[in-house]
C-alpha positions in Angstrom: -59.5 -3.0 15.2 -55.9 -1.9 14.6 -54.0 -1.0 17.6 -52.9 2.9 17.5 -49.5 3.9 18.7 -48.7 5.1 21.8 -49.6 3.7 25.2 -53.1 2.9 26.3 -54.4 1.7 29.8 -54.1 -1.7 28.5 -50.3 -1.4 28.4 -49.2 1.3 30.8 -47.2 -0.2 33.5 -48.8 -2.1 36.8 -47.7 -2.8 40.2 -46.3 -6.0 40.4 -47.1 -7.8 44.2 -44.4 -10.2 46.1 -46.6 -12.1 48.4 -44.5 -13.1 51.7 -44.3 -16.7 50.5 -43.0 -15.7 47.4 -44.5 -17.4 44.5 -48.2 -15.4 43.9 -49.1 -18.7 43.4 -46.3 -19.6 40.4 -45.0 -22.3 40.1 -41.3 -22.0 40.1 -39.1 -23.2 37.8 -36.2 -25.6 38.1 -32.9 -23.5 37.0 -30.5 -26.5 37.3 -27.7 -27.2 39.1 -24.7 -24.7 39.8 -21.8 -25.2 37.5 -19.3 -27.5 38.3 -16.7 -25.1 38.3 -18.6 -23.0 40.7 -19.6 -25.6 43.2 -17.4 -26.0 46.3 -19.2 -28.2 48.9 -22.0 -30.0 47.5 -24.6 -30.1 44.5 -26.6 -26.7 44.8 -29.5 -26.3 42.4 -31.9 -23.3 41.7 -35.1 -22.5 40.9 -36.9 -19.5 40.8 -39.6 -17.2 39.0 -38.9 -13.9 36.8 -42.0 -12.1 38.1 -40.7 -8.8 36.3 -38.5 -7.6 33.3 -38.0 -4.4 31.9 -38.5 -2.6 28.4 -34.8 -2.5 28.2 -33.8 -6.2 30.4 -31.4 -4.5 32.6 -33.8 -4.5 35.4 -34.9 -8.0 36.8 -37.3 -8.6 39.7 -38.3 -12.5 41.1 -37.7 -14.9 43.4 -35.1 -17.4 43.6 -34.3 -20.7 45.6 -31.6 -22.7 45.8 -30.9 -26.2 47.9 -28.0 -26.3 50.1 -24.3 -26.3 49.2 -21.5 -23.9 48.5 -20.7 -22.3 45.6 -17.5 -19.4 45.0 -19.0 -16.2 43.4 -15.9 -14.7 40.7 -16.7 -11.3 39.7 -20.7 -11.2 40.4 -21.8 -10.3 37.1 -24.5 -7.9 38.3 -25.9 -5.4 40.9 -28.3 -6.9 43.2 -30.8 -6.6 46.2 -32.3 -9.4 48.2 -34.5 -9.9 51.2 -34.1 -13.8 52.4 -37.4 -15.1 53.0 -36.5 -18.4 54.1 -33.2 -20.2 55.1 -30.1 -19.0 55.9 -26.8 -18.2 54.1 -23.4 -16.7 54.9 -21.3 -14.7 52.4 -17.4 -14.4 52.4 -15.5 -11.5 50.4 -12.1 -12.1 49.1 -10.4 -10.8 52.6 -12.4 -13.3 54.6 -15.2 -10.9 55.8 -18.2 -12.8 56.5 -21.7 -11.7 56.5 -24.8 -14.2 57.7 -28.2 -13.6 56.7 -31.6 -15.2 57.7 -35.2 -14.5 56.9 -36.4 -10.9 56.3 -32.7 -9.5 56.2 -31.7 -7.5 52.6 -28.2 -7.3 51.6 -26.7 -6.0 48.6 -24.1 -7.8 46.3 -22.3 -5.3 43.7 -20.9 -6.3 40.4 -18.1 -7.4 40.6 -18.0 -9.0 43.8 -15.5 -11.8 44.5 -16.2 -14.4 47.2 -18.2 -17.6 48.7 -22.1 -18.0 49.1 -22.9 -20.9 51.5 -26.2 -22.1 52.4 -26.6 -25.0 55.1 -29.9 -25.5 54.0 -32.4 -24.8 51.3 -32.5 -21.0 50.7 -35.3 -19.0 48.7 -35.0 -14.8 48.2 -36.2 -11.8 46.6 -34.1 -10.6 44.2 -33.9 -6.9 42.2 -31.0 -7.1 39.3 -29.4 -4.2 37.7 -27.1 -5.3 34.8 -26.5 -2.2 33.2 -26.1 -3.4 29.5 -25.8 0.3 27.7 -21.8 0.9 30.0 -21.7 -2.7 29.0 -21.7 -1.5 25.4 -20.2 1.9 25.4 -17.2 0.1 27.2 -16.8 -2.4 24.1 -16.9 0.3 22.0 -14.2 2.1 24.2 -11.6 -1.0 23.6 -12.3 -1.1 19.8 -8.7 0.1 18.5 -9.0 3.2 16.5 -8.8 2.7 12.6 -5.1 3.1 11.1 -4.8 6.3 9.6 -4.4 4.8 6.3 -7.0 2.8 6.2 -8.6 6.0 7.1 -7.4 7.5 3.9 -8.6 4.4 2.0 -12.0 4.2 3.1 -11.9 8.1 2.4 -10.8 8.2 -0.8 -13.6 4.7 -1.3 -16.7 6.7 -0.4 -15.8 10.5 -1.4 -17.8 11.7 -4.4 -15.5 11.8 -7.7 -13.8 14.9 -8.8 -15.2 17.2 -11.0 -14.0 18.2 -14.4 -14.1 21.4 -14.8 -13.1 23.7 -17.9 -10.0 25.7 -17.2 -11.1 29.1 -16.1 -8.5 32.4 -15.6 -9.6 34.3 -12.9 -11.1 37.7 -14.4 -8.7 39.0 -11.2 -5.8 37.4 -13.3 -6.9 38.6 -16.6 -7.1 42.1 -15.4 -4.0 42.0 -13.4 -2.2 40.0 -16.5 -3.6 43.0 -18.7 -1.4 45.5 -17.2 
């Protein structure tokens, strides 16, 4: 039976549920370790699970774990929410303002954000992510440098339609006005 367009109750969106342990009985997968340029104290790695994604994949909802280290954070390269559900970790802006979180506190991290995430021991969260891919693009096409106005002119005179020949014609105004 061919599907028909539009959306059916077989498609239409669904509530996703984050059980307090985390997983909703996934098994999480192994992320890898931190970069090396990003690790400060230790060997970090992180797992996690993707439990949602959007149409458009700015939106991002899961759970995340990572084992304990600390790692800089330079220029966060999204929004994001969390709730800690186990563990413990304490985050440091640029001027040395330090936040600590444990188990059932949310904090927010903008984009952007400049700083240190350390976690003393193994650390799992919920996590929301906004990365907001259409600015993303409209500010690419922002520092695109305007064409040249001659190459303007050349691409103009490439793609406009070729003169017509036409026979030479007096205006009957002229004529008349000639006449006199």
């Amino acid at each position: 039976m061919a599907k028909k367009s539009g959306t059916t109750k077989s498609d239409s969106p669904k509530i996703v549920r984050f059980h307090r342990g985390g997983l909703n009985n996934k098994k999480i997968q192994d992320w890898g370790d931190f970069a090396a340029d990003r690790r400060l104290i230790g060997r970090p790695r992180e797992s996690g699970y993707n439990f949602y994604t959007d149409r458009t994949k700015q939106l991002i909802a899961g759970v995340w774990e990572c084992t304990a280290g600390v790692v800089s954070i330079d220029g966060f390269p999204t929004d994001e929410f969390c709730i800690l559900l186990e563990g413990s970790v304490t985050i440091t802006d640029k001027s040395g303002h330090a936040e600590t979180f444990g188990p059932g506190d949310g904090f927010f991290i903008p984009k952007g954000f400049v700083g240190t995430w350390n976690m003393p021991v193994t650390v799992r969260k919920y996590y929301v992510i906004f990365e907001d891919k259409l600015s993303a693009k409209a500010e690419t096409a922002k520092a695109r440098p305007a064409a040249k106005p001659a190459l303007k002119r050349a691409a103009a005179r490439r793609t406009a339609p070729p003169a017509r020949k036409s026979a030479a014609r007096k205006s009957p105004i002229r004529k008349s006005a000639a006449g006199r």
